[in-house]
C-alpha positions in Angstrom: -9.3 4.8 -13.0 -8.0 1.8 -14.0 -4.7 0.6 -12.7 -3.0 -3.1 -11.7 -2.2 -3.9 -8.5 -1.8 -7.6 -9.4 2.1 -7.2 -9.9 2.3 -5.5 -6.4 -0.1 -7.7 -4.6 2.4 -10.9 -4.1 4.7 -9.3 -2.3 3.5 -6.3 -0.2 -0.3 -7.2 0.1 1.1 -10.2 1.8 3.2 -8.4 4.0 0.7 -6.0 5.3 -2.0 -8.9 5.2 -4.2 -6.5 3.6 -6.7 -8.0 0.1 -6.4 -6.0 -2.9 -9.6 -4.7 -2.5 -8.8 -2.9 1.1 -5.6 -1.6 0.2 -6.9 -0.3 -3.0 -9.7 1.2 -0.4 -6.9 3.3 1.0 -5.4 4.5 -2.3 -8.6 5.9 -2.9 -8.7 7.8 0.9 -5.0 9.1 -0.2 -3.5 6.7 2.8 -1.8 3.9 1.2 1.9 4.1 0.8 3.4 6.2 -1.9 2.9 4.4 -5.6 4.6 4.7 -8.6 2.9 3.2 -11.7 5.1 1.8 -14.1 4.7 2.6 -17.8 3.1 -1.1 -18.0 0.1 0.0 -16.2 1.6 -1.9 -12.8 2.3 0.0 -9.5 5.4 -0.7 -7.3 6.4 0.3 -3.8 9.2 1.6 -2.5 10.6 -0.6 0.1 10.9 3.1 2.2 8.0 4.6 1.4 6.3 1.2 3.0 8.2 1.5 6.1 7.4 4.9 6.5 3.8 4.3 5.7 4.4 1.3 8.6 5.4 3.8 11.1 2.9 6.3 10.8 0.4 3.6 11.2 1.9 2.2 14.6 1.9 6.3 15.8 -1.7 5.9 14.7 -2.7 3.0 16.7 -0.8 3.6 19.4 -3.5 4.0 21.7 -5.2 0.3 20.8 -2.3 -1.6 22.3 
């Protein structure tokens, strides 16, 4: 499986301060954010799918704070 997460890495790898190769870790483990793969091959986020994927993972870690 082949797929490009350069065009998504600028903008939300940055903002989850995650490298490609961790985030594409999760995708693997089924618990990254929802994807959708363009025609192009590139994968894009949706801006709620993200947040939602945010807030389960503060529920998650709630008890390392």
């Amino acid at each position: 499986m082949v797929t490009n997460i350069e065009g998504f890495a600028a903008a939300v790898l940055a903002e989850i301060r995650m490298s490609q190769s961790a985030f594409y870790r999760l995708r693997v483990r089924g618990q990254a954010p929802r994807m959708i793969k363009l025609p192009n091959g590139e994968l894009r986020c949706r801006r709620a799918d993200l947040d939602a994927w945010w807030e389960v993972c503060e529920r998650d870690t709630s008890e390392w704070r």
